[in-house]
C-alpha positions as CSV (number, residue, x, y, z in Angstrom):
1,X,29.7,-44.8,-11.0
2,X,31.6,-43.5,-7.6
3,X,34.3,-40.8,-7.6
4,X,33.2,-38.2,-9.4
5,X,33.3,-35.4,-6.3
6,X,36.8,-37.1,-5.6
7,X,38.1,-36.7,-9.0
8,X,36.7,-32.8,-8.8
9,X,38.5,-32.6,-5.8
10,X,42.0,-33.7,-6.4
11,X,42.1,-30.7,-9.2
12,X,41.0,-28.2,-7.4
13,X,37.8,-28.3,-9.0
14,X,33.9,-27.9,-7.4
15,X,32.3,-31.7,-7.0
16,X,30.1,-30.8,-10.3
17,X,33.1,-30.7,-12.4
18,X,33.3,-34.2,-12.0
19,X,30.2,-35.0,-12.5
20,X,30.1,-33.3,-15.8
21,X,33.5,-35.0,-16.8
22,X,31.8,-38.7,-16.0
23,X,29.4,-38.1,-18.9
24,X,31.8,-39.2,-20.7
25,X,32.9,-42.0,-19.0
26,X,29.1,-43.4,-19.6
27,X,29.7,-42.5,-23.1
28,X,32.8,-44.9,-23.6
29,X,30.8,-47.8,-21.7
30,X,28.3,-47.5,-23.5
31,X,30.3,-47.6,-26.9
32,X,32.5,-50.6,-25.7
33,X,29.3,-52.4,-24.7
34,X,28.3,-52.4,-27.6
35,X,31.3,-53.7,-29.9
36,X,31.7,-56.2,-27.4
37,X,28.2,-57.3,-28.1
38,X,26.8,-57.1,-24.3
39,X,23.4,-57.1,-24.1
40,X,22.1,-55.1,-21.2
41,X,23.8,-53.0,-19.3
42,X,22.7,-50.7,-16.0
43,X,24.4,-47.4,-14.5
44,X,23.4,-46.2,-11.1
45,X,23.2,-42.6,-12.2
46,X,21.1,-41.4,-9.0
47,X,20.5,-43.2,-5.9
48,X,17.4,-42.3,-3.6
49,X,19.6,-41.3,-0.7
50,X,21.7,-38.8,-3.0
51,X,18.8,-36.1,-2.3
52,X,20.6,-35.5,0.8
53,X,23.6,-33.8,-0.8
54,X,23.7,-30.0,-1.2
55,X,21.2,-28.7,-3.3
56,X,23.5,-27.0,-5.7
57,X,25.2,-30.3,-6.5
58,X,21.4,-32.0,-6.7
59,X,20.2,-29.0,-9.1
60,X,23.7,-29.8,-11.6
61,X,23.0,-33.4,-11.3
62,X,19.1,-32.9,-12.8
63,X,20.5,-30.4,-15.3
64,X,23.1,-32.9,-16.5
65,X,20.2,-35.8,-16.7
66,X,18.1,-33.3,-19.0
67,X,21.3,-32.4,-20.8
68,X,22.1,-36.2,-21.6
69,X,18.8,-37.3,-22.8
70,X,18.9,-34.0,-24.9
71,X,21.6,-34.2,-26.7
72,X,22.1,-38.3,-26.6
73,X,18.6,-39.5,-27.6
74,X,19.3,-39.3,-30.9
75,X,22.6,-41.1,-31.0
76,X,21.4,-43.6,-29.0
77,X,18.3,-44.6,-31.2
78,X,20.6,-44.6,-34.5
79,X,22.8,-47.0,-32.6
80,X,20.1,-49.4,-32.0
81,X,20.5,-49.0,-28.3
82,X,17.4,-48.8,-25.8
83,X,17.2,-46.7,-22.9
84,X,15.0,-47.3,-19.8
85,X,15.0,-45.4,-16.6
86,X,14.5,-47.5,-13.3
87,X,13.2,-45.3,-10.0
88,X,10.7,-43.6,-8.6
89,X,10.6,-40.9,-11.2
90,X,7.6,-39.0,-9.8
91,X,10.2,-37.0,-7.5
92,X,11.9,-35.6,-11.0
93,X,10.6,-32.3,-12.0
94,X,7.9,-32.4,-14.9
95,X,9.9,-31.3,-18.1
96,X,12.3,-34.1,-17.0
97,X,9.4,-36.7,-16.8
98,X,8.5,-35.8,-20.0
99,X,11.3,-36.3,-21.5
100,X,12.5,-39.5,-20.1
101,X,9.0,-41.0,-21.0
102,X,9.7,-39.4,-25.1
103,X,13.4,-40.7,-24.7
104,X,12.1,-44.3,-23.8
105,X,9.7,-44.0,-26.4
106,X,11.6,-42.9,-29.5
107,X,13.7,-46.0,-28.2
108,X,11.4,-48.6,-27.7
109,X,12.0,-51.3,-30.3
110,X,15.5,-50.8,-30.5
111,X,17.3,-54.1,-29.6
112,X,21.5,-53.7,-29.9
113,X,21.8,-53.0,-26.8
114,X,19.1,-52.3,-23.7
115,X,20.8,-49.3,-21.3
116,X,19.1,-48.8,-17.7
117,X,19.7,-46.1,-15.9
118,X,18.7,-45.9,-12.1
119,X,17.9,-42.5,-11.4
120,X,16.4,-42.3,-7.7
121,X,16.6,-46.0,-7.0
122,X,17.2,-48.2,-4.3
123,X,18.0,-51.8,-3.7
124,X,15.4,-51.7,-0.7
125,X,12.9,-49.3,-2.6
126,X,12.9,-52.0,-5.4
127,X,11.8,-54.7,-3.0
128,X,9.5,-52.9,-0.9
129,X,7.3,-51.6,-4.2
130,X,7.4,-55.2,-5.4
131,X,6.2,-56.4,-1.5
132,X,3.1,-53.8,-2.1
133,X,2.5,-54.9,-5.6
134,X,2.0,-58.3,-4.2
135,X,0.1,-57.1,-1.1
136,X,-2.3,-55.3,-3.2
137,X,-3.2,-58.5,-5.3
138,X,-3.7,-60.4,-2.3
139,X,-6.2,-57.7,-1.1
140,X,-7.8,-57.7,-4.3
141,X,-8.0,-61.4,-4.2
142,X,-6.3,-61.9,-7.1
143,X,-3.2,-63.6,-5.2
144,X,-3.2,-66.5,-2.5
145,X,-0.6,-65.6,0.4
146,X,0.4,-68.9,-0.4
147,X,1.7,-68.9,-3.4
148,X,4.2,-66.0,-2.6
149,X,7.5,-67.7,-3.2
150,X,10.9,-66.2,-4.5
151,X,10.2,-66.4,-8.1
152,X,6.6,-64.4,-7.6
153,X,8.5,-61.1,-5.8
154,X,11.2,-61.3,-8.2
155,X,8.7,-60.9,-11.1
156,X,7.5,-57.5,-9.6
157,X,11.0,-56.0,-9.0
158,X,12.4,-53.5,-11.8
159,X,13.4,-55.1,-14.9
160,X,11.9,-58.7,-14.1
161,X,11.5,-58.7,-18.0
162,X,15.0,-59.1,-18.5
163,X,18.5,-61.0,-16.8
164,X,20.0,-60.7,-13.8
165,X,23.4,-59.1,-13.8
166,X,26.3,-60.9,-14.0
167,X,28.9,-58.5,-13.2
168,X,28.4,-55.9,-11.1
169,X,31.6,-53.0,-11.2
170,X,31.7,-50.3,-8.7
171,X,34.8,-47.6,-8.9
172,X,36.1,-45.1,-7.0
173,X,37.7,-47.5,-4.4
174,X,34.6,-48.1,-2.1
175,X,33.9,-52.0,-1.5
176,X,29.9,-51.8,-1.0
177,X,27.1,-52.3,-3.1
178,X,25.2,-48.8,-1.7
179,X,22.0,-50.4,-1.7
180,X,22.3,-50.8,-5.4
181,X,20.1,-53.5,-7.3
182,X,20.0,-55.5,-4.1
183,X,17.5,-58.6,-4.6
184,X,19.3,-59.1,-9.1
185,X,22.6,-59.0,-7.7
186,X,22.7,-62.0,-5.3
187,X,24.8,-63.9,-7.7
188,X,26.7,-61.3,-9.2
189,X,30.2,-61.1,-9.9
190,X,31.5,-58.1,-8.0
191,X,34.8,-55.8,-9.1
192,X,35.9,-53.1,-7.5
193,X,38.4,-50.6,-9.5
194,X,40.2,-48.7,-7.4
195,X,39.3,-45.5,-10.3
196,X,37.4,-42.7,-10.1
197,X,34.5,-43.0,-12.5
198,X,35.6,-39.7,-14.6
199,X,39.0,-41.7,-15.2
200,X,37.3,-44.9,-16.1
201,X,37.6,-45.8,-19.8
202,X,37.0,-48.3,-22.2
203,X,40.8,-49.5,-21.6
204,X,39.7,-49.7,-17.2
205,X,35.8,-51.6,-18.6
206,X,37.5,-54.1,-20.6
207,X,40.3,-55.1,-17.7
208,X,37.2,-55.5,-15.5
209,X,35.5,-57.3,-18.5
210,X,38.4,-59.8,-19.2
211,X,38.7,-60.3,-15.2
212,X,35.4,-61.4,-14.9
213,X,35.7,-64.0,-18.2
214,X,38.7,-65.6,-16.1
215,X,36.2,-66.8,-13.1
216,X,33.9,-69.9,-12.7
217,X,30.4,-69.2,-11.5
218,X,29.1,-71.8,-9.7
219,X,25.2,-70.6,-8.0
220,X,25.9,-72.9,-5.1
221,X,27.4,-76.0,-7.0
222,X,31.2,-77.4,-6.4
223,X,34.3,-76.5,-9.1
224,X,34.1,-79.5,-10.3
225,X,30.5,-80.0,-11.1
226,X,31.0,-76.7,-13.3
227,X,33.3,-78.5,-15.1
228,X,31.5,-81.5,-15.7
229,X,28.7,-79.6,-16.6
230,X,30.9,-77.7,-19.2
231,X,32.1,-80.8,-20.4
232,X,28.8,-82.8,-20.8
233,X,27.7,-79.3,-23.2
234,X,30.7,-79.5,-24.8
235,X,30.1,-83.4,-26.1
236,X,26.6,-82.5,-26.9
237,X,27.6,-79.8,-29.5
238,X,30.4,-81.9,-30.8
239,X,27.8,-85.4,-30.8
């Protein structure tokens, strides 16, 4: 969610303007998720290098997390919508552990939609914590060096319970992924929207919805095996 110290900016406006005006940008994304019937969906809210900005800005930014799962928790669980927070949240301040940990809870078993949040994340955090949980099972002796393969990392990684992403959308013009869900995104569909994230609605989500429907994922195979692959599941459901 990139361009909210831009959009501040270009008015005039101190950088924590904009992030208090991309609340509710998250809001509309949220809410077109969901009558579109997406499933999951995961906002990089915080990222572990963003510590370095200026503490003022930092300070807004925890205030504004508080705020949110304040006021929204209760919206969000009447929705049927299930929140998670990915990160190292021991950095957060105690109150706000708390009440991410109540937030997630009063959530739990909701199933319309699962929101993630990365709040002090990293791409490169993500894979080094998985690399230790491994390292300490093979010290244990519960794990064979051996048998580390792809598929036994991936499980240890933030939400290995549920897909990988198939569209990743970054705005604010930047073309990078920012060290963003590094290892889940390898086959990802990336759009970039050349938007600041206050000014992107559920009008700007759906173009970059509809844009992804339009292309053909092919994990390594050729167009036309795609297509003959489409074709052979399309005779089975008719036969």
């Amino acid at each position: 969610m990139d361009g909210n110290g831009r959009w501040a900016r270009q008015r005039g406006l101190p950088r924590t303007a904009g992030h208090r005006e991309g609340v509710k940008s998250v809001r509309a994304v949220v809410e077109e998720s969901v009558r579109r019937g997406i499933e999951v969906v995961t906002l990089f809210a915080f990222s572990s290098e963003n510590w370095r900005r200026p503490r003022v800005e930092v300070n807004v930014l925890m205030e504004l997390f508080m705020s949110a799962l304040r006021t929204e928790a209760r919206r969000l669980h009447e929705n049927g919508i299930r929140l998670r927070i990915l990160g190292e949240r021991s950095a957060f301040p105690e109150k706000l552990q708390r009440r991410i940990a109540e937030v997630e809870a009063l959530t739990a078993q909701n199933t319309r939609l699962y929101l993630q949040v990365a709040a002090n994340y990293g791409g490169r955090w993500d894979i080094v914590q998985a690399a230790r949980r491994l390292a300490l099972e093979v010290q244990a002796g519960r794990l064979d060096p051996s048998q580390i393969d792809e598929h036994c990392l991936a499980e240890r990684l933030s939400f290995a319970d549920l897909p990988e992403p198939d569209l990743f959308i970054r705005t604010g013009g930047e073309q990078r992924l920012s060290n963003f869900i590094l290892w889940q995104s390898a086959y990802s569909e990336l759009y970039f929207s050349h938007l600041f994230w206050p000014d992107f609605d559920a009008a700007a989500y759906g173009e970059a919805l509809d844009d992804y429907a339009r292309r053909q994922r092919r994990f390594g195979l050729t167009g036309e095996q795609v297509e003959d692959r489409r074709l052979t599941l399309v005779d089975a459901c008719v036969g």
